[in-house]
C-alpha positions in Angstrom: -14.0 -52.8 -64.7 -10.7 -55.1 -64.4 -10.5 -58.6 -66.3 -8.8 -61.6 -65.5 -8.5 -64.8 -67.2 -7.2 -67.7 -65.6 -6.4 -71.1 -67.7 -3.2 -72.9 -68.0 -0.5 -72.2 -70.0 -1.6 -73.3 -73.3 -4.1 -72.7 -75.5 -6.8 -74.9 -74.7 -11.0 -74.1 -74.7 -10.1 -70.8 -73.7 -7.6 -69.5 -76.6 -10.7 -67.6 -78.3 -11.1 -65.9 -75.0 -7.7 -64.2 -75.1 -8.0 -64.0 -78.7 -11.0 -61.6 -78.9 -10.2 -59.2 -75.5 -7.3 -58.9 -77.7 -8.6 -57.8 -81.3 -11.2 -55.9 -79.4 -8.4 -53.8 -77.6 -10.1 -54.7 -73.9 -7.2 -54.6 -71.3 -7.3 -58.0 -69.0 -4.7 -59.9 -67.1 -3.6 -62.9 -68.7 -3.2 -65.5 -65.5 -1.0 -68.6 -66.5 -1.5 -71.3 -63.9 1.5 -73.2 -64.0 0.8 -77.4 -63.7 2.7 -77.8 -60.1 0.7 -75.0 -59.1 -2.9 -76.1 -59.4 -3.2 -78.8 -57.2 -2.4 -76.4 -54.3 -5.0 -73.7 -56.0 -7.7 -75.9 -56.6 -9.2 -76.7 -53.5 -9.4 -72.9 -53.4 -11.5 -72.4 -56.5 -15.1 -73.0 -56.5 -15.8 -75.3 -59.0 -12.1 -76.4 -58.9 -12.0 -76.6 -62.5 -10.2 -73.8 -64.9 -11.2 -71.8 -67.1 -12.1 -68.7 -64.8 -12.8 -65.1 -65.3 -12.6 -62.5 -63.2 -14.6 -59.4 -63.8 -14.6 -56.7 -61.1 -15.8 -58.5 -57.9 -17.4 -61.2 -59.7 -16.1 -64.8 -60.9 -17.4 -66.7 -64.0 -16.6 -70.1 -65.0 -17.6 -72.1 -68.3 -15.5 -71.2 -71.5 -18.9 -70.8 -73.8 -20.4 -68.2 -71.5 -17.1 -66.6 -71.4 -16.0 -66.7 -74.8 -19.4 -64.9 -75.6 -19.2 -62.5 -73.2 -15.4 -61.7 -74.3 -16.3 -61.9 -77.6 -19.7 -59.4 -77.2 -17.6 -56.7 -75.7 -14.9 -56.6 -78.5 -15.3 -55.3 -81.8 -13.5 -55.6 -84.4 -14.3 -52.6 -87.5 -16.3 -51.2 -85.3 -18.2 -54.6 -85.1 -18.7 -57.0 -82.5 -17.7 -60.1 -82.6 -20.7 -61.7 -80.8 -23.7 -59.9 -82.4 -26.1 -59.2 -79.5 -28.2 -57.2 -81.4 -28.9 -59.9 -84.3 -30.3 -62.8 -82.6 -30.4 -64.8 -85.7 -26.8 -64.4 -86.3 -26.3 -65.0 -82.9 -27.5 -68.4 -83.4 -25.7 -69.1 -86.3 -22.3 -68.4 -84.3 -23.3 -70.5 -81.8 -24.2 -73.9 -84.6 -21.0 -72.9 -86.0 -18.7 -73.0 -83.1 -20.7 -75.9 -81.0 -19.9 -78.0 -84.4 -16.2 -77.0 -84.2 -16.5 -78.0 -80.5 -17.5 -81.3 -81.6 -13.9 -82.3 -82.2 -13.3 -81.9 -78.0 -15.5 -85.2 -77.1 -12.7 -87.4 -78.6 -9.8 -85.3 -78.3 -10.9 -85.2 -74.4 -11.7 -88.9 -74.2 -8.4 -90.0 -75.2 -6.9 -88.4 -72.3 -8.2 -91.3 -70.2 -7.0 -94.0 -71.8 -3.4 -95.0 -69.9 -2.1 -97.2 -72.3 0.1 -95.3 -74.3 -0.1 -97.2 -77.3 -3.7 -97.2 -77.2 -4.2 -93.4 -77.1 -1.9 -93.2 -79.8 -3.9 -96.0 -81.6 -7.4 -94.1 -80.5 -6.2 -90.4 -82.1 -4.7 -91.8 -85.0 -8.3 -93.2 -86.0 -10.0 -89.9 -85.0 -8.6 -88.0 -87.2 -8.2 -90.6 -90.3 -10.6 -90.2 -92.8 -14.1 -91.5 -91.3 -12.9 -91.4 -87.7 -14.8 -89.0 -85.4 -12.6 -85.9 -85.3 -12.3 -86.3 -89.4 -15.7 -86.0 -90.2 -16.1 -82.5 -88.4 -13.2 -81.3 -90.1 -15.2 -82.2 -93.3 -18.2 -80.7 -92.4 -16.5 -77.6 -91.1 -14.4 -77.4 -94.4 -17.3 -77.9 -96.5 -19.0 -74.9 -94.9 -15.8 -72.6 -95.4 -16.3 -73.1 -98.8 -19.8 -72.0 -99.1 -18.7 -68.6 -97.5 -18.5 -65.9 -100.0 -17.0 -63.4 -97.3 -14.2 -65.9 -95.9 -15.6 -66.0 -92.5 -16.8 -68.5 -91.1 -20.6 -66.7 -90.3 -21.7 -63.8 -92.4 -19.7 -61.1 -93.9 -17.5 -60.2 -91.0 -15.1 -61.6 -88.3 -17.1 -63.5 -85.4 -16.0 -65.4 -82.6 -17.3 -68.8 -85.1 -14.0 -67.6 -86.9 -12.1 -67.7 -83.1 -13.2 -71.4 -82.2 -12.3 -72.4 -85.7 -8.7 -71.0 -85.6 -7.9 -71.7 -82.1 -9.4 -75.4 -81.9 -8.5 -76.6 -85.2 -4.7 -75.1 -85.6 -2.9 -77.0 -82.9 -4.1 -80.3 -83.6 -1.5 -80.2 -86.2 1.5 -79.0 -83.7 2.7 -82.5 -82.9 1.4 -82.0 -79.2 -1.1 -84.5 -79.2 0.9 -87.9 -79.2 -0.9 -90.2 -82.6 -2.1 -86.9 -84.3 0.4 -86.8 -87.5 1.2 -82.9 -88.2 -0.6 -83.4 -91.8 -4.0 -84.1 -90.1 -5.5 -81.0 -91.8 -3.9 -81.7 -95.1 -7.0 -81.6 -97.4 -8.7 -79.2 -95.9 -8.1 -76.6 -98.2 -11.0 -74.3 -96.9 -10.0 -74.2 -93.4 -6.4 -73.9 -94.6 -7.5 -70.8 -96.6 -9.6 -69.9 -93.1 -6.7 -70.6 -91.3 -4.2 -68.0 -93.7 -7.2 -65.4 -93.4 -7.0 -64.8 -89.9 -3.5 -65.6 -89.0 -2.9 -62.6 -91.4 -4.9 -60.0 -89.8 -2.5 -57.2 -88.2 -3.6 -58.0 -84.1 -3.7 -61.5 -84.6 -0.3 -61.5 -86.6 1.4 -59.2 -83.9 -0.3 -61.3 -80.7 1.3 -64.8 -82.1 4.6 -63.4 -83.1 6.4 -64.5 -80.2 4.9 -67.9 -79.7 5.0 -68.9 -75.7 5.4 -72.2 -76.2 5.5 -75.0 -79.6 2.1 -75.2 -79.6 1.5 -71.4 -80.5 3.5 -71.4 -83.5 0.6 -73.2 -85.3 -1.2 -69.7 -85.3 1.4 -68.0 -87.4 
């Protein structure tokens, strides 16, 4: 059955999409909708909002639902990363990447606010220590150190370890305009994380041509 994914070109929500059709070794078409493009394509597209996947005849929207489906037909080892048959575990990824997610609410918010200055202003405090985006890189680096394995759940690589690298890495690319580069300075755990999974032999060869600045925060 064919796979399509269709995002922009970046990494985005859906990163940890590509990221485990890719460790899994499931073929899919990578669709890249260009910025000038989507206006025209929108007003065909259901929900007119991106991410989409296309499987066979069939088109499903929400990056959750699709990075758990992605990430329960790839395995990595010979294991998958979303562990259907352990609904315990199961749960446990979900905690652990819905608190990673956490740090969308005010990265997403300051996308509204016009004023340049005040954006700036607004991300700057979000990731400072006590701001909002600060204190779930805390928590999230305080449970990477509890991990006797590495990963982020259990003893092998889960999609909780997908949303961690994909979210957290480009926040420090200089992208987002009042987030200094050094905003995960401190963080030794999800450094460490970070170093763990960047080195693994698909994820090393998938990032070694980044597509754009904001990729080369995988390597």
């Amino acid at each position: 059955m064919s796979i399509k994914v269709v995002y922009f070109p970046f990494p985005g929500r859906v990163e940890p999409v590509r990221l485990a059709l890719t460790l899994g070794g499931v073929a899919f078409e990578d669709e890249r909708v260009p910025f000038e493009k989507w206006g025209s394509m929108k007003e065909g597209v259901a929900p007119k909002q991106l991410p989409l996947m296309h499987i066979g005849d069939k088109v499903i929207g929400q990056s959750a639902a699709l990075m758990r489906y992605a990430a329960s037909i790839s395995k990595f080892e010979g294991r998958p990363l979303y562990p259907t048959d352990d609904a315990l575990l199961a749960l446990q990824v979900d905690e652990f990447v819905d608190y990673v997610s956490e740090m969308f609410g005010p990265l997403g918010a300051s996308f509204k606010i016009e004023d340049q200055a005040e954006k700036e202003a607004f991300r700057a405090k979000a990731v400072a220590e006590g701001g909002d985006i600060h204190k779930w890189l805390s928590y999230i680096d305080s449970l990477l150190g509890k991990s006797k394995s590495g990963f982020a759940v259990g003893d092998h690589l889960t999609l909780a370890d997908l949303a961690t690298f994909c979210w957290f890495q480009p926040l420090k690319s200089g992208f987002f305009d009042g987030i200094p580069v050094t905003c995960l300075d401190g963080f030794k755990n999800i450094e460490a994380h970070k170093q763990k999974i960047a080195n693994l032999p698909t994820v090393k060869a998938y990032y070694a041509e980044p597509k754009m600045p904001l990729y080369k925060t995988y390597q």
